[in-house]
Structures are given as C-alpha cells and as structure tokens.
C-alpha positions as CSV (number, residue, x, y, z in Angstrom):
1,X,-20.3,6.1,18.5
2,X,-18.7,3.2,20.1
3,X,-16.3,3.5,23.0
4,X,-12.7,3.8,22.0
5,X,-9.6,2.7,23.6
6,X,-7.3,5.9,22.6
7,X,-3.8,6.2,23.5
8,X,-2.9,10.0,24.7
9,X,0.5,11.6,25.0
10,X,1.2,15.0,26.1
11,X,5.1,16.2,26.4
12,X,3.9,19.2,28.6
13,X,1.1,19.8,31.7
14,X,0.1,23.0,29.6
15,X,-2.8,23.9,27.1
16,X,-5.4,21.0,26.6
17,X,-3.1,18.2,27.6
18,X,-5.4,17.6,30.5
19,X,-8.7,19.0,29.1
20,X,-8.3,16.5,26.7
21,X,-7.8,13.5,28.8
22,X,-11.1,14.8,30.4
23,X,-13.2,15.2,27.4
24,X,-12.4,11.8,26.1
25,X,-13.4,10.5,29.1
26,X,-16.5,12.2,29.0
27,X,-17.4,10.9,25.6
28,X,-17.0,7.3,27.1
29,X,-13.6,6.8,25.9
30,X,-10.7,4.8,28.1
31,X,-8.2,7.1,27.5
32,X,-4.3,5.7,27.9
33,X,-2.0,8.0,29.1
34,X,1.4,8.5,28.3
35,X,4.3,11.4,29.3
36,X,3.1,14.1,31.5
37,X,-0.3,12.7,31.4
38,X,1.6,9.2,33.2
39,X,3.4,9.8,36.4
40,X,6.7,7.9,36.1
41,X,6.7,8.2,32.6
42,X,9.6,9.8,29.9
43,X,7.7,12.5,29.0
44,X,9.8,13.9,26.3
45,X,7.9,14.2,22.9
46,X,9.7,12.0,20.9
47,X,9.3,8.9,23.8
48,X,5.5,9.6,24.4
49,X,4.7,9.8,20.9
50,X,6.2,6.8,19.7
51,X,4.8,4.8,22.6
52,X,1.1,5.9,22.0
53,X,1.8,5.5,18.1
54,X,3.1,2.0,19.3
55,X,-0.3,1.2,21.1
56,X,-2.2,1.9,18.0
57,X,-0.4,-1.0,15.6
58,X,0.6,-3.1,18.4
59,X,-3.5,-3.5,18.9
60,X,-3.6,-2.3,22.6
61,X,-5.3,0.9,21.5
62,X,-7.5,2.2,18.5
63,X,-6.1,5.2,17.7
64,X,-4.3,7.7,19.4
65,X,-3.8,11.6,20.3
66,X,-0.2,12.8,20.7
67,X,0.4,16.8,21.9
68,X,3.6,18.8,22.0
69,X,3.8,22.6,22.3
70,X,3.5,22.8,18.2
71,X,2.2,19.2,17.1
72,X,5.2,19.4,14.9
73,X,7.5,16.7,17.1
74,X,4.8,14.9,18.0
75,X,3.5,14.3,14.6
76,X,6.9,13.3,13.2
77,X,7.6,11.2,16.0
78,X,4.5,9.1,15.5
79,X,4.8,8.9,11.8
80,X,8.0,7.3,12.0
81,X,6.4,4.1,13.9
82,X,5.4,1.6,10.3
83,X,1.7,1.5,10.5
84,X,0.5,4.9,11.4
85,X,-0.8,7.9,9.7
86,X,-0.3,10.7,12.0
87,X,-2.1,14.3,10.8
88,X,-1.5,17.3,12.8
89,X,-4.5,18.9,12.8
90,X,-5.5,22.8,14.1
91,X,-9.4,22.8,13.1
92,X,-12.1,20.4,12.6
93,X,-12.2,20.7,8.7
94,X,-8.6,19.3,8.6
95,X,-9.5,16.7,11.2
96,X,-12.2,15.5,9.3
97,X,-10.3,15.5,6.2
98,X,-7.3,13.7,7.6
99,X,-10.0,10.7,9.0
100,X,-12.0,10.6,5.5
101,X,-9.1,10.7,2.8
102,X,-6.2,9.6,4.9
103,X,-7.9,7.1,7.3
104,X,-5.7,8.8,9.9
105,X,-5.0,6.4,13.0
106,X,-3.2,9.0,15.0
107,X,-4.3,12.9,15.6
108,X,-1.7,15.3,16.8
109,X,-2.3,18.7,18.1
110,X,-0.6,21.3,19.4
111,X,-0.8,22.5,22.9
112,X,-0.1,25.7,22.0
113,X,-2.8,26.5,19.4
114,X,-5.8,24.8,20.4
115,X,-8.1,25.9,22.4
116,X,-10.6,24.6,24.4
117,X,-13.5,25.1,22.0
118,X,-11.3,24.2,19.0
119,X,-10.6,21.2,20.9
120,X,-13.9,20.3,20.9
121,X,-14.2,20.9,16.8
122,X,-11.9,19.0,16.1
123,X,-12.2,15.7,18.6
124,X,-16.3,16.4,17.0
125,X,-15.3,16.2,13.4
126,X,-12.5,13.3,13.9
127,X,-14.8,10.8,16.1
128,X,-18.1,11.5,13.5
129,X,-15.9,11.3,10.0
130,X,-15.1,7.9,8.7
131,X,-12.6,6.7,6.8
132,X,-13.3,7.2,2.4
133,X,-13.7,3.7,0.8
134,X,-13.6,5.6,-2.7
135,X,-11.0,3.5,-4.6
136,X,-8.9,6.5,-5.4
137,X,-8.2,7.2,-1.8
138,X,-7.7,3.8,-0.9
139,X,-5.1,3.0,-3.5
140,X,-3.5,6.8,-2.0
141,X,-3.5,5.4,1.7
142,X,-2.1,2.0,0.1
143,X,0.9,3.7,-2.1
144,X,1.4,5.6,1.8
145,X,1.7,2.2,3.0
146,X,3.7,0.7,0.3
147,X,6.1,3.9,1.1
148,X,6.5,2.7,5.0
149,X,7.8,-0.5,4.0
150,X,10.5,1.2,1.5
C-alpha cells in the first residue's frame, strides 16, 4: 500500500491515542496530529475532530482517524464537516465494510474500547479494503452526498 497522509485526532492521552500515532507511523504513514496528540492544540472532541475531518476535504490529508473516549463525539463531529463519511468502527469487519460500501474517508474509534490488537484488526482491514464501484453502492454513497448538500 501506498503511504498515506492521515490526519489523527485524539481528545484524551488515554487508550490507543498514542499507540496509534505509532502504528501509522510504522506502516510508512505521515500521520498529522491534532488535540492531545498536538501540543498547543484545543483538544476538546468536537475541535480536533472537525479539524482532522477538515484536512481530509480541504486536500491536506487522505483520510483521517478521529478518537474520543466512545467514538460517539468524534464521529458526529466529523460527519458534520460536507464531504466526509465518518464510520465509527469497533472491529475489523465493520471497518472493512464501512471502506467497501461506504467509501468511508474518516475512521473513528473509541479510546475506550479498542485495544491494542483490535487496533491492529481494524487499521489491517481499513488500509487493505477498497472502496465498492458496484453501481448500487455508488448511487448509496451519492444519495449520502446529495443529503450533505440538503
């Protein structure tokens, strides 16, 4: 796989914030950071969600990984910036799922649920699954953009 430039947010030093920073890294992946994982930054979820969503359809970043405690915030947060499909994910099959059918731009976890080797599922299943060009899903991911412009 090609190197990615992924935009990370993290609203709290805890769980895999900064494994995941790391493991990115390690797959060749820049990583930008944002909140906790950004000294100097606002690192409430709403703020660091938003601005790694931001980096995704502002072109500065392929996709991005945004964390909170449950995912929940972060998710929200992201999906409210026009252009991104944000799917909070807890295993690799949704992960993989959320890439192939929803072309998801944005994964958000939760830094209270995964763990380490979970991480690792699901960063595996999101980086190796690519998007569905099945008409049916494409139309589904259009009608989802069509509903962002509403």
């Amino acid at each position: 796989m090609a190197s990615l430039r992924i935009s990370v947010s993290a609203d709290w030093d805890k769980g895999v914030a900064r494994q995941l920073t790391e493991e990115l890294e390690r797959r060749g992946h820049e990583v930008i950071p944002h909140g906790v994982l950004k000294p100097g930054d606002k690192d409430d979820w709403a703020f660091c969600s938003e601005a790694a969503a931001r980096d995704v359809v502002q072109g500065r970043a392929d996709q991005a990984i945004v964390c909170c405690w449950t995912g929940t915030g972060a998710s929200i947060a992201a999906n409210k910036v026009p252009g991104v499909r944000a799917a909070l994910c807890t295993d690799a099959y949704t992960a993989g799922g959320a890439r192939r059918w929803n072309d998801a731009n944005v994964l958000a976890l939760s830094l209270r649920l995964t763990s380490s080797s979970v991480l690792g599922e699901i960063l595996d299943a999101w980086f190796e699954t690519a998007p569905s060009e099945d008409p049916v899903d494409l139309e589904n991911i259009q009608q989802v953009e069509r509903i962002g412009r509403a």
